[in-house]
Structure formats: structure tokens, C-alpha cells
C-alpha positions as protocol buffer text, in pm:
chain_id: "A"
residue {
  index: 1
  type: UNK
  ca { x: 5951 y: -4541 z: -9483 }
}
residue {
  index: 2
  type: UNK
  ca { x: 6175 y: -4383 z: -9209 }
}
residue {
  index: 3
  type: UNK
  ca { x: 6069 y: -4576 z: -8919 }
}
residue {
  index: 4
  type: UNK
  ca { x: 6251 y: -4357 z: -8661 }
}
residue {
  index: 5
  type: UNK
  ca { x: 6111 y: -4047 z: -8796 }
}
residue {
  index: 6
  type: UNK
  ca { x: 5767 y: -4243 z: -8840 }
}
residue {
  index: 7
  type: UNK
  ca { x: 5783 y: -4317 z: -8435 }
}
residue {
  index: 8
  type: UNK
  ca { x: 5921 y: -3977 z: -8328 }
}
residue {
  index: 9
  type: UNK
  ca { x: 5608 y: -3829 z: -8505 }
}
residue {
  index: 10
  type: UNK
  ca { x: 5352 y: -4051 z: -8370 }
}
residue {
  index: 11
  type: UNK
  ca { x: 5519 y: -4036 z: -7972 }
}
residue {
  index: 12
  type: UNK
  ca { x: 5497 y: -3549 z: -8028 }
}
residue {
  index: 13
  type: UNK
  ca { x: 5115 y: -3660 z: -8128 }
}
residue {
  index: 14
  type: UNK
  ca { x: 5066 y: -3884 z: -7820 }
}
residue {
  index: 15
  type: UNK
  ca { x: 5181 y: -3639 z: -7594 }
}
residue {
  index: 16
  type: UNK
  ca { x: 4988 y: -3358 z: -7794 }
}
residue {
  index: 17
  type: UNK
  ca { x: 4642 y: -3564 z: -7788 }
}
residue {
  index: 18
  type: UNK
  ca { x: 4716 y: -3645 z: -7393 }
}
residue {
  index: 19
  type: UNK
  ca { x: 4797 y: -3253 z: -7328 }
}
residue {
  index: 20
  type: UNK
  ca { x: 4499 y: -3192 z: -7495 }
}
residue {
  index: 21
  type: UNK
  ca { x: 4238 y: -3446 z: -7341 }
}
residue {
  index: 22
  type: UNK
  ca { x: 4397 y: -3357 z: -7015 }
}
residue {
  index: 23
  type: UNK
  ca { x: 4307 y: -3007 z: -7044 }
}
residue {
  index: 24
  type: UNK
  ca { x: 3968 y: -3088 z: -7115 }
}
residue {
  index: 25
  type: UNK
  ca { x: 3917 y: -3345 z: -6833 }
}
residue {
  index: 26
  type: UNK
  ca { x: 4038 y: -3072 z: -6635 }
}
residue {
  index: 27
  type: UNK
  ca { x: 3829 y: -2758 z: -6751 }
}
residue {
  index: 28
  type: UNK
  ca { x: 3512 y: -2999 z: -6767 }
}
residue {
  index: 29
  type: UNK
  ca { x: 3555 y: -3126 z: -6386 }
}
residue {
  index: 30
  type: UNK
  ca { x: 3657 y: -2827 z: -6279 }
}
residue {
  index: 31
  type: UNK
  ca { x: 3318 y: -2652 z: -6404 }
}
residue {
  index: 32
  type: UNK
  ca { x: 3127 y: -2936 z: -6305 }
}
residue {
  index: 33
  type: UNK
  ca { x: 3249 y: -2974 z: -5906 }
}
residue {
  index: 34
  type: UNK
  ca { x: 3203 y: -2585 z: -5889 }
}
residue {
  index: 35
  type: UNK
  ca { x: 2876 y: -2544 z: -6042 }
}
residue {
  index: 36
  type: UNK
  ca { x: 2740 y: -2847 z: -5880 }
}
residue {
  index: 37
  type: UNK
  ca { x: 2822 y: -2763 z: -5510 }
}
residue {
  index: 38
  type: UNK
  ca { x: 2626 y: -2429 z: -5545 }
}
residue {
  index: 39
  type: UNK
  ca { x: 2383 y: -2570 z: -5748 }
}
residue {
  index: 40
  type: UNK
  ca { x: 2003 y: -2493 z: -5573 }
}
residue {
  index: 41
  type: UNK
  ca { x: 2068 y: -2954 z: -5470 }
}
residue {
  index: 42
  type: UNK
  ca { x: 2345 y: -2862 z: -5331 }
}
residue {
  index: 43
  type: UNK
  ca { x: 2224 y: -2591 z: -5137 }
}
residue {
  index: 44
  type: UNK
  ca { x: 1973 y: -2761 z: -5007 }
}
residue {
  index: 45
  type: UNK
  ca { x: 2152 y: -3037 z: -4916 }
}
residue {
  index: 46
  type: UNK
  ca { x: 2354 y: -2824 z: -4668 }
}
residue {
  index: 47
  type: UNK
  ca { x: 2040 y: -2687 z: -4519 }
}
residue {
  index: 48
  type: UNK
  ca { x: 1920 y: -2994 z: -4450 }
}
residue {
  index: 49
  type: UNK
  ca { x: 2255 y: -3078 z: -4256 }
}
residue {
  index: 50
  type: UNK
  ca { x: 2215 y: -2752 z: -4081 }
}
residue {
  index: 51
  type: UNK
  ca { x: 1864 y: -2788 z: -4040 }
}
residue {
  index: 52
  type: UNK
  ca { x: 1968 y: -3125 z: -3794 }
}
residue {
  index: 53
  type: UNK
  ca { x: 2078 y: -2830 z: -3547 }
}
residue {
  index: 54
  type: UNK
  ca { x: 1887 y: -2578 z: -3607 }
}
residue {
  index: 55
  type: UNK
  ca { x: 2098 y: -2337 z: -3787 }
}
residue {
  index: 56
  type: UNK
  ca { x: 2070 y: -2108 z: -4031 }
}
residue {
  index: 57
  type: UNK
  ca { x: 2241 y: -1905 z: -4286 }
}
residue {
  index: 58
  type: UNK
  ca { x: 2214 y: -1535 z: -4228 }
}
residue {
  index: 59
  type: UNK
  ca { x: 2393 y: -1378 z: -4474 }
}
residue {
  index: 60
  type: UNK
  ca { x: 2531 y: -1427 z: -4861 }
}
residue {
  index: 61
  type: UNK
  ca { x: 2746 y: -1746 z: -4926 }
}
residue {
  index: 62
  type: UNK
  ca { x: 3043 y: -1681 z: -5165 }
}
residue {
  index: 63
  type: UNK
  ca { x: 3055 y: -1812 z: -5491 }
}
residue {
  index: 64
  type: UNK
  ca { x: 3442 y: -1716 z: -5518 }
}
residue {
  index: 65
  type: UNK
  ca { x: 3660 y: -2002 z: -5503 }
}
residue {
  index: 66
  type: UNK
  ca { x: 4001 y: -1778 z: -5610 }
}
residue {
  index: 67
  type: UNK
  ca { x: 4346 y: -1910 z: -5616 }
}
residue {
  index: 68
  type: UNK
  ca { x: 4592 y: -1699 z: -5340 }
}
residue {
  index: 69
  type: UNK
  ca { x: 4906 y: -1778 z: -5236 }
}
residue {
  index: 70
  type: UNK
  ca { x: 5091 y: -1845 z: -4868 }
}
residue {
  index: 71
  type: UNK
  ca { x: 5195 y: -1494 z: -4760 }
}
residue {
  index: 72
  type: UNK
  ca { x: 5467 y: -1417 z: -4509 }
}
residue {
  index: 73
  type: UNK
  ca { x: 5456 y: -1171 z: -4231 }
}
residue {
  index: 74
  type: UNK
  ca { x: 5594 y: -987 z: -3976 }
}
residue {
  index: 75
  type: UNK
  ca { x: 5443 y: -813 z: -3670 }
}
residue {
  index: 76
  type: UNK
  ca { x: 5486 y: -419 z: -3689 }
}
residue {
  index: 77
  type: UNK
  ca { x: 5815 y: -279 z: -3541 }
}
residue {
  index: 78
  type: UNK
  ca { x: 5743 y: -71 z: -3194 }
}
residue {
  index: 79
  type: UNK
  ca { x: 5976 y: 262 z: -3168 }
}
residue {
  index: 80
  type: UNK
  ca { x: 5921 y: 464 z: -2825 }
}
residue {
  index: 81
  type: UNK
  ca { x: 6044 y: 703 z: -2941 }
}
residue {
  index: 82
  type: UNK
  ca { x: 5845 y: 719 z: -3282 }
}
residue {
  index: 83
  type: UNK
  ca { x: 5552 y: 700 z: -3110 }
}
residue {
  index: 84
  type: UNK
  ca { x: 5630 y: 955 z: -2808 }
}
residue {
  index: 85
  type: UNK
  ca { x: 5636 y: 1191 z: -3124 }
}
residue {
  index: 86
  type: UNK
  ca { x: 5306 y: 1052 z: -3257 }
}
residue {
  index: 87
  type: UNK
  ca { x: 5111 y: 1085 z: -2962 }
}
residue {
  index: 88
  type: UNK
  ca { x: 5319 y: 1350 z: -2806 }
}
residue {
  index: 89
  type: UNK
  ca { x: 5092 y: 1400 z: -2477 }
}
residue {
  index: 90
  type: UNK
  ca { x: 4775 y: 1355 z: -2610 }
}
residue {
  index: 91
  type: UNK
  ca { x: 4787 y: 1046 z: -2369 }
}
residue {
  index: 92
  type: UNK
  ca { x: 4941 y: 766 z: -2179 }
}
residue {
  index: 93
  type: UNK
  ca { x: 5070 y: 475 z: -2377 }
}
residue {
  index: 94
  type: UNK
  ca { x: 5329 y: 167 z: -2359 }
}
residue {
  index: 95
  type: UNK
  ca { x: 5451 y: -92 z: -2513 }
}
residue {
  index: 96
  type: UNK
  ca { x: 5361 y: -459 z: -2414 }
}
residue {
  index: 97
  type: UNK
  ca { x: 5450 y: -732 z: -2604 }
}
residue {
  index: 98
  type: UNK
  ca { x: 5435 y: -599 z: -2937 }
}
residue {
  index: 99
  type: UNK
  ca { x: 5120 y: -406 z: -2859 }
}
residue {
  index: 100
  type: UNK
  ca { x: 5019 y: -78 z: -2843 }
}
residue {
  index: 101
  type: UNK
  ca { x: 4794 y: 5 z: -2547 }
}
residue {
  index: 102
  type: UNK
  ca { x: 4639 y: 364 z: -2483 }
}
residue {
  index: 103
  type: UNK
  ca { x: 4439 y: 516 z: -2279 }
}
residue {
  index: 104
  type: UNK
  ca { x: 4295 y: 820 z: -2290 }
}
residue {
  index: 105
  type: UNK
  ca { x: 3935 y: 1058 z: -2271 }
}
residue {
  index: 106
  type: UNK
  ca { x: 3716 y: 1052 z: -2591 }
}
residue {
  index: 107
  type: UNK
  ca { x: 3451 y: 1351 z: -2697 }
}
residue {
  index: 108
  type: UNK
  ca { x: 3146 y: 1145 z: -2704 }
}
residue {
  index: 109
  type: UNK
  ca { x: 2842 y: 1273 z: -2521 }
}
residue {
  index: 110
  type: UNK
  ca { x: 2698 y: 949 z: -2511 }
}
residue {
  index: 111
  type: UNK
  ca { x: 2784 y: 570 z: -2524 }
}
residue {
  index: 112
  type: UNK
  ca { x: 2621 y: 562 z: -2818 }
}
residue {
  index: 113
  type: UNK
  ca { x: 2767 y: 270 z: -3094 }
}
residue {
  index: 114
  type: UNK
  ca { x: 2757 y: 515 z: -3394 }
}
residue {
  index: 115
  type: UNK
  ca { x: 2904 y: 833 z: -3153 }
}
residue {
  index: 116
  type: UNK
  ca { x: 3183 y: 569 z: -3117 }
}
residue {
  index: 117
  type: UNK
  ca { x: 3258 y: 435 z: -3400 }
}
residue {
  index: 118
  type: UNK
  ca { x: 3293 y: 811 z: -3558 }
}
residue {
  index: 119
  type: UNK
  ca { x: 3515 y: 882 z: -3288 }
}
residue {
  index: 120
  type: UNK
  ca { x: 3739 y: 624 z: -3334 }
}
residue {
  index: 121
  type: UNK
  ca { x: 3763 y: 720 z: -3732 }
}
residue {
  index: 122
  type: UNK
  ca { x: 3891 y: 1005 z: -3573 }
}
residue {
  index: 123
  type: UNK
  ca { x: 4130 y: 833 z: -3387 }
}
residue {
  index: 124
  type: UNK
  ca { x: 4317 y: 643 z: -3639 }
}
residue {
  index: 125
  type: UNK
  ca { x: 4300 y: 890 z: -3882 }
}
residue {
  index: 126
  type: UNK
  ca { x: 4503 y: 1143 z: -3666 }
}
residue {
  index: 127
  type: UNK
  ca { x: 4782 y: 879 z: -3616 }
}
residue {
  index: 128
  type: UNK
  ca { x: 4781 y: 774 z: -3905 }
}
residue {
  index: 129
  type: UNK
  ca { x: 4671 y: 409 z: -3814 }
}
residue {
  index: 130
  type: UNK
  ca { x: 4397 y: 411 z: -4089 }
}
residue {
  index: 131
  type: UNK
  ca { x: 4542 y: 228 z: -4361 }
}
residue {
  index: 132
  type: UNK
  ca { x: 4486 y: -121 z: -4465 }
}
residue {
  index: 133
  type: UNK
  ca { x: 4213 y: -223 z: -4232 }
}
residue {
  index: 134
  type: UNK
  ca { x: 3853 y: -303 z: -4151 }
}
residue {
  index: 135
  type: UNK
  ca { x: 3551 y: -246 z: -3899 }
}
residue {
  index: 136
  type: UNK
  ca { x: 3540 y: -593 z: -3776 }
}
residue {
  index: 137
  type: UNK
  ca { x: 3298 y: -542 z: -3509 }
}
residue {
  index: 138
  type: UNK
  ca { x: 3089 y: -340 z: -3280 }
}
residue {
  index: 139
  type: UNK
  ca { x: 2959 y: -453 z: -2943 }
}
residue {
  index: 140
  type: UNK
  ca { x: 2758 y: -290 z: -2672 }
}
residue {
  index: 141
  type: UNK
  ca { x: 2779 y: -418 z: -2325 }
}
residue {
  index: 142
  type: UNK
  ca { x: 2620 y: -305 z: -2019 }
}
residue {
  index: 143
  type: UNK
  ca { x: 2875 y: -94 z: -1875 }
}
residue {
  index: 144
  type: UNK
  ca { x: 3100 y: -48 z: -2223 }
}
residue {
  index: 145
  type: UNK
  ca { x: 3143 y: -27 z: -2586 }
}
residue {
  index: 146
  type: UNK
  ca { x: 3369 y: -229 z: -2778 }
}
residue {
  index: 147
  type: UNK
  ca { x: 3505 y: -143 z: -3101 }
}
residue {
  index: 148
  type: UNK
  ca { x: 3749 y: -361 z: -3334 }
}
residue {
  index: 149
  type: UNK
  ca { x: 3913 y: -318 z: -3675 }
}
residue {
  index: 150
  type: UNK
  ca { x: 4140 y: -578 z: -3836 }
}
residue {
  index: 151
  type: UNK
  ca { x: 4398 y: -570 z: -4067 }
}
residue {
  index: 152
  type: UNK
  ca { x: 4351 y: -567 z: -4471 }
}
residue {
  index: 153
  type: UNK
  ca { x: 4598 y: -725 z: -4707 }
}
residue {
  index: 154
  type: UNK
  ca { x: 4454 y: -617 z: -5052 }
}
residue {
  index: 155
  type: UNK
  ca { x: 4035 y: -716 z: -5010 }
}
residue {
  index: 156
  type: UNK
  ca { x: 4120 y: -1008 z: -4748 }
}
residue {
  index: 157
  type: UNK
  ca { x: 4087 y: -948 z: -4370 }
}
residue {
  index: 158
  type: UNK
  ca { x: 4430 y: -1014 z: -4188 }
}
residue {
  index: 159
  type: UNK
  ca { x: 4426 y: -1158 z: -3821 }
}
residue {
  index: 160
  type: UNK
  ca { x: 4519 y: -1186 z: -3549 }
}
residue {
  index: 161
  type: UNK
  ca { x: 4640 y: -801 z: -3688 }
}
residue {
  index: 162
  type: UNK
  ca { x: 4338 y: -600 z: -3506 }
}
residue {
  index: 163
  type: UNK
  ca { x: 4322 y: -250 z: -3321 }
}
residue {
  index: 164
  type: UNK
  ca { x: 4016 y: -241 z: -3033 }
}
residue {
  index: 165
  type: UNK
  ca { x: 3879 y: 44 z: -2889 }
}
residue {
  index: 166
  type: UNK
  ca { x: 3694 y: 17 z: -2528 }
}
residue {
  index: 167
  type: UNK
  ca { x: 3467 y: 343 z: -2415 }
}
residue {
  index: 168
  type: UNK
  ca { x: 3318 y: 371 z: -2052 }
}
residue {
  index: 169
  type: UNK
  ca { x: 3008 y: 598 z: -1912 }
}
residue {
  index: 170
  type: UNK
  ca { x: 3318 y: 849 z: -1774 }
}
residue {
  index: 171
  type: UNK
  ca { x: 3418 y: 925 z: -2150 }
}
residue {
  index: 172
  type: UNK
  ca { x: 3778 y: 680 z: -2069 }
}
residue {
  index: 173
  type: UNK
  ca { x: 3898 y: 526 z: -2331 }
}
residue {
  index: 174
  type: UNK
  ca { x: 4151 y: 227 z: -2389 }
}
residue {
  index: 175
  type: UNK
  ca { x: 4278 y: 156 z: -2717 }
}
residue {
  index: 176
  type: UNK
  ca { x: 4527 y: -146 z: -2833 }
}
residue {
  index: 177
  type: UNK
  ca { x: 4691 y: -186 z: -3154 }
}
residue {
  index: 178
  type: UNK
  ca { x: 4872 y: -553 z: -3245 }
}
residue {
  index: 179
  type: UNK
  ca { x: 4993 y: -493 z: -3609 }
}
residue {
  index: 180
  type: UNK
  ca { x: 5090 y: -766 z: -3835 }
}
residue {
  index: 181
  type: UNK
  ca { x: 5319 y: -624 z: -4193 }
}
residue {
  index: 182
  type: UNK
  ca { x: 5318 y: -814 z: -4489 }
}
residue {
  index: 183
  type: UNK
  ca { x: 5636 y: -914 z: -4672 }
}
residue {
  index: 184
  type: UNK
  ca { x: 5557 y: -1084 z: -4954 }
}
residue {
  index: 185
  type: UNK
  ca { x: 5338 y: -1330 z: -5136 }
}
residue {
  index: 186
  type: UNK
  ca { x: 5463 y: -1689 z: -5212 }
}
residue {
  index: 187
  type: UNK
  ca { x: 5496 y: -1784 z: -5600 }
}
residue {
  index: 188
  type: UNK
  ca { x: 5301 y: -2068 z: -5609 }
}
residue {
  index: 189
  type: UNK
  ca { x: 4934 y: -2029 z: -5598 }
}
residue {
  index: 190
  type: UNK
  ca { x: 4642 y: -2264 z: -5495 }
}
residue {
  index: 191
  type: UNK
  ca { x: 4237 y: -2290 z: -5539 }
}
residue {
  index: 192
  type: UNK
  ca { x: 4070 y: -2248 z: -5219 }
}
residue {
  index: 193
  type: UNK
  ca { x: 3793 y: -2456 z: -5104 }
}
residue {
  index: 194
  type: UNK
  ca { x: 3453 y: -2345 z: -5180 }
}
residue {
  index: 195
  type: UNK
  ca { x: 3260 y: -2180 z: -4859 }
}
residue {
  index: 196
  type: UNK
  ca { x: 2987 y: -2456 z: -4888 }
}
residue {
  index: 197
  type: UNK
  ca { x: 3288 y: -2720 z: -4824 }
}
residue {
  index: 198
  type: UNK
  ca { x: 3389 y: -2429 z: -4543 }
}
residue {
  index: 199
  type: UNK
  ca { x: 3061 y: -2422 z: -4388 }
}
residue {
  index: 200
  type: UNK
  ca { x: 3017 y: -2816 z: -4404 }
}
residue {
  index: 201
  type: UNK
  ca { x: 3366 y: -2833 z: -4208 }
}
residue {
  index: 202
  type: UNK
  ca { x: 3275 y: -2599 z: -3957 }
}
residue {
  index: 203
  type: UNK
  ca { x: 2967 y: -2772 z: -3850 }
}
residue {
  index: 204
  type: UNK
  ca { x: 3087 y: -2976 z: -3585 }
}
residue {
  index: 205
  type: UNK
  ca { x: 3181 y: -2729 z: -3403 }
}
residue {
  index: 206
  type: UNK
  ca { x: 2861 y: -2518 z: -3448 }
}
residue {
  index: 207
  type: UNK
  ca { x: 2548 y: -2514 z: -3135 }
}
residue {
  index: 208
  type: UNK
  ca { x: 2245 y: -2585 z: -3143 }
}
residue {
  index: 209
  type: UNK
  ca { x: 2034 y: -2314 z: -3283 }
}
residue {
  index: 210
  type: UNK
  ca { x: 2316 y: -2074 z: -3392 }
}
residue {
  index: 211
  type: UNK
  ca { x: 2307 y: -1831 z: -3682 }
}
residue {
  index: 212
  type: UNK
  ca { x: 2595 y: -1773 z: -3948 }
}
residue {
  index: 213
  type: UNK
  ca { x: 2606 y: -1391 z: -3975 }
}
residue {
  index: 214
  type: UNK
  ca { x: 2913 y: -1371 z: -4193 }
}
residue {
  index: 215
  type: UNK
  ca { x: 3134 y: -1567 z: -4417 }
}
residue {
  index: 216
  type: UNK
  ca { x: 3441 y: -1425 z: -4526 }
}
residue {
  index: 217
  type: UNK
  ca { x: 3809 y: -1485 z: -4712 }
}
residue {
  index: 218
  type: UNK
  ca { x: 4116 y: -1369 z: -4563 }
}
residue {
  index: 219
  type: UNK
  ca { x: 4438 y: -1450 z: -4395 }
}
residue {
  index: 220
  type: UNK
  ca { x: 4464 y: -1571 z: -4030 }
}
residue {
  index: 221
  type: UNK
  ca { x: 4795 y: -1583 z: -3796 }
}
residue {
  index: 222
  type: UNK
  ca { x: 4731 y: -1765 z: -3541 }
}
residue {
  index: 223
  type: UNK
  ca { x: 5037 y: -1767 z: -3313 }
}
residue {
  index: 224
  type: UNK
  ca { x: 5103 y: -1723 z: -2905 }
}
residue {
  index: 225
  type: UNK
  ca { x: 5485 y: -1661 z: -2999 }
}
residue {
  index: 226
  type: UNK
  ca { x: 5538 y: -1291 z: -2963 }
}
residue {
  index: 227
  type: UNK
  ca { x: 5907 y: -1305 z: -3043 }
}
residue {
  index: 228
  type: UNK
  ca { x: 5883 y: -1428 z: -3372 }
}
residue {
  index: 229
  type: UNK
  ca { x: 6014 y: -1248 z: -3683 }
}
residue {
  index: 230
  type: UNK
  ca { x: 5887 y: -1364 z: -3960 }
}
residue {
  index: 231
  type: UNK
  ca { x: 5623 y: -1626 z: -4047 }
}
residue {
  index: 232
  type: UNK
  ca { x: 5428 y: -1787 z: -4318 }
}
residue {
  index: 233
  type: UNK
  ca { x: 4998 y: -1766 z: -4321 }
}
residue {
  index: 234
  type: UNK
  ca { x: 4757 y: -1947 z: -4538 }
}
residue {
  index: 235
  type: UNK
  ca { x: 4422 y: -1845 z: -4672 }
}
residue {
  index: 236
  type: UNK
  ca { x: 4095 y: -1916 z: -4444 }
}
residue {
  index: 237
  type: UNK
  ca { x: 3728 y: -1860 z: -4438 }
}
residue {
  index: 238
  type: UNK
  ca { x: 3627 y: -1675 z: -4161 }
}
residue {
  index: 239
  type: UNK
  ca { x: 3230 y: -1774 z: -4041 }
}
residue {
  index: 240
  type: UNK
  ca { x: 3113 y: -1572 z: -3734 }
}
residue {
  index: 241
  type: UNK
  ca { x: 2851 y: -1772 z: -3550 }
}
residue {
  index: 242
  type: UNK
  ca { x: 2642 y: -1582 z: -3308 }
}
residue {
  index: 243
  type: UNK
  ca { x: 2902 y: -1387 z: -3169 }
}
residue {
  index: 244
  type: UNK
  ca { x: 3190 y: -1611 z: -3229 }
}
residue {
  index: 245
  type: UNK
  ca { x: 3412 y: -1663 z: -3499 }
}
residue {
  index: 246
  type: UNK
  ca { x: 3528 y: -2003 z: -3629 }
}
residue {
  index: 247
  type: UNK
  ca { x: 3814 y: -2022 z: -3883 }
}
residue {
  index: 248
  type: UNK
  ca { x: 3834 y: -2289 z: -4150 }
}
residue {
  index: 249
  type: UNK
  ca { x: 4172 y: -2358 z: -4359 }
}
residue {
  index: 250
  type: UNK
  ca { x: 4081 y: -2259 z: -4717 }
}
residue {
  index: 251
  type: UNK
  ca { x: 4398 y: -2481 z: -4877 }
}
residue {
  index: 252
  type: UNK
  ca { x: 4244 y: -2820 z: -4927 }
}
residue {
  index: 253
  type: UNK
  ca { x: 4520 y: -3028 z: -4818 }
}
């Protein structure tokens, strides 16, 4: 017997029988930890954490648990005179720090949310600012209306990339636009944390007696650097509590 060839053979069926249990191991934990932590136990073993402050769930809880890469980005190049030809004198506008800020008089006859939010459909369509984004929010204060979309990057939100609209009684209007571009998606790819994990992270810094009204994937660039030209941003969940919005990390580190 060629005891060489006899060892070769048996080390290509260790590794084969190791590749192959290790797949398994894998798959089978895999399915297990995501099943289990939206299982109806593990459900209601977050409500009963919640429960301790008096919060609730509001809203659907994501079963998703996709793997998304790091993306890089860029915030939007500002041309004067690009945009004295898109607004032309429709307006008054500058430039501030990367942003775009308006003002101008709206059509509404009322301050009405929905009279609003058509008009500023309007808006963006007209300039051409309507691509890639998403009606974040709509708030009505006493003397104002407040209107705010947010930046898309395929079906994930992407902040701090957001345009707001502000209406007054005297049909004024103020709008600001801080755009971030996306470059390009990093190669390597990652599973992000399940929004049960999300939620449990988040609690600490949930009060008393709130409500979780939304919880959401995206992408979050968080930066107070205006100069920068290019950065990296991972994946987070996005939970709005009350009328605040805490963001978790959504790469388990």
C-alpha cells in the first residue's frame, strides 16, 4: 500500500468532512438564532423589558436581517451658477455651508399638512430635486408647518442627506436642501443585527412611557465636518420614539 498516497487521501477527506460539518453548524445556528429571537418567547420577552418603562411598540418590527455593505459618500457639489439657472428668479437663495437655503411664497390657501405636503411635491419636482428620496416627516406647530424628506440609496433612507420645507400663516416659505451622493458600495458585505437586538440596544436611552412609531434600515452620516470630501457610512436602524429619532449601528461589531 502507498502510504503517501494513502495519507494524502485521507488529509482531502478531512478537510472535505470539516467543510462540510462546518457548513452545517453554520446554516443550523444561523436558522436557529434568527428564528428564535422573533419567535412569539422572544417577543415577549422584549415586551416585558419594555413593559419595565412603559413602552410600547407601535408599529411592525422587521424580520429582515440582510447583509449590506459600508458605502462611501460625498456631499452634493453647490454651483451658483447652476442653480441661478435653476431657480432663475423664482426666489432668493444662497449657499451656506454646503446647503441650499430658499425662501420664497407658496400657493397654499391654508396651513393645512396635506395642502403642504402637495405643494412641496410641486416643489421638488420643478427643480428637479425629486429623485432618490423620502417623506420623512410632517409636523404641525402652532405658528408653522414643517416638512422633511431624506435621502434614498436604493430602499434604505440616507441621513443626515434631508431637504425641509417650513410654511408660515403669510404663505412664506423657507426651504433647505443638504445633499449627500453616493460613490460606491464596499465589496465586502456583512449581516446586520436583527431589529429586536436594535430595539433592546436602544432602550437605555428610551423615557418613560414613550412609543416606538417606526423602525427602519438605512444609512446614517453623522458628521459636523462640512469640508469633507469623501467618507465611509455603515448600515443603522433608525427607531423614532415619540418624536425623536434614535439610531442604532446595525454592524454587530
Amino acid at each position: 500500500m502507498d502510504w503517501s498516497k494513502s495519507k494524502t487521501i485521507l488529509i482531502i477527506a478531512f478537510i472535505l468532512t470539516n467543510i462540510v460539518l462546518g457548513y452545517n453548524l453554520y446554516i443550523n445556528v444561523f436558522r436557529h438564532d434568527t428564528e428564535d429571537i422573533f419567535s412569539d418567547s422572544s417577543i415577549n420577552n422584549l415586551n416585558k423589558l419594555l413593559s419595565t418603562k412603559n413602552i410600547s411598540i407601535n408599529t411592525q418590527i422587521p424580520k429582515d436581517t440582510p447583509s449590506l455593505s459600508t458605502l462611501s459618500i460625498k456631499y452634493e457639489d453647490l454651483n451658483k451658477s447652476d442653480l441661478d439657472s435653476v431657480f432663475k428668479q423664482d426666489g432668493v437663495y444662497k449657499i451656506e455651508d454646503k446647503r441650499i437655503i430658499y425662501n420664497g411664497k407658496s400657493d397654499i390657501d391654508e396651513l393645512d399638512i396635506s395642502e403642504c405636503t402637495s405643494f412641496t411635491k410641486k416643489f421638488l419636482n420643478k427643480y428637479n430635486f425629486d429623485d432618490d428620496t423620502y417623506l420623512k416627516s410632517t409636523i404641525k406647530k402652532q405658528d408653522r408647518i414643517e416638512i422633511i424628506y431624506t435621502g434614498k440609496y436604493k430602499n434604505y433612507f440616507l441621513e443626515e442627506s434631508y431637504m425641509k420645507f417650513v410654511f408660515y400663516e403669510n404663505k412664506d416659505f423657507s426651504f433647505e436642501r443638504l445633499w449627500i451622493v453616493p460613490i460606491e458600495e464596499k465589496k465586502q458585505k456583512k449581516r446586520v443585527i436583527p431589529s429586536v437586538e436594535a430595539i433592546m440596544s436602544a432602550y437605555s436611552q428610551m423615557p418613560k412611557d414613550s412609543v416606538i412609531n417606526e423602525i427602519k434600515l438605512g444609512y446614517y452620516f453623522e458628521s459636523n465636518n462640512m469640508d469633507i470630501e469623501q467618507g465611509d457610512i455603515g448600515p443603522v436602524w433608525r427607531l423614532k420614539v415619540n418624536n425623536e429619532y434614535i439610531y442604532i449601528k446595525a454592524f454587530d461589531l
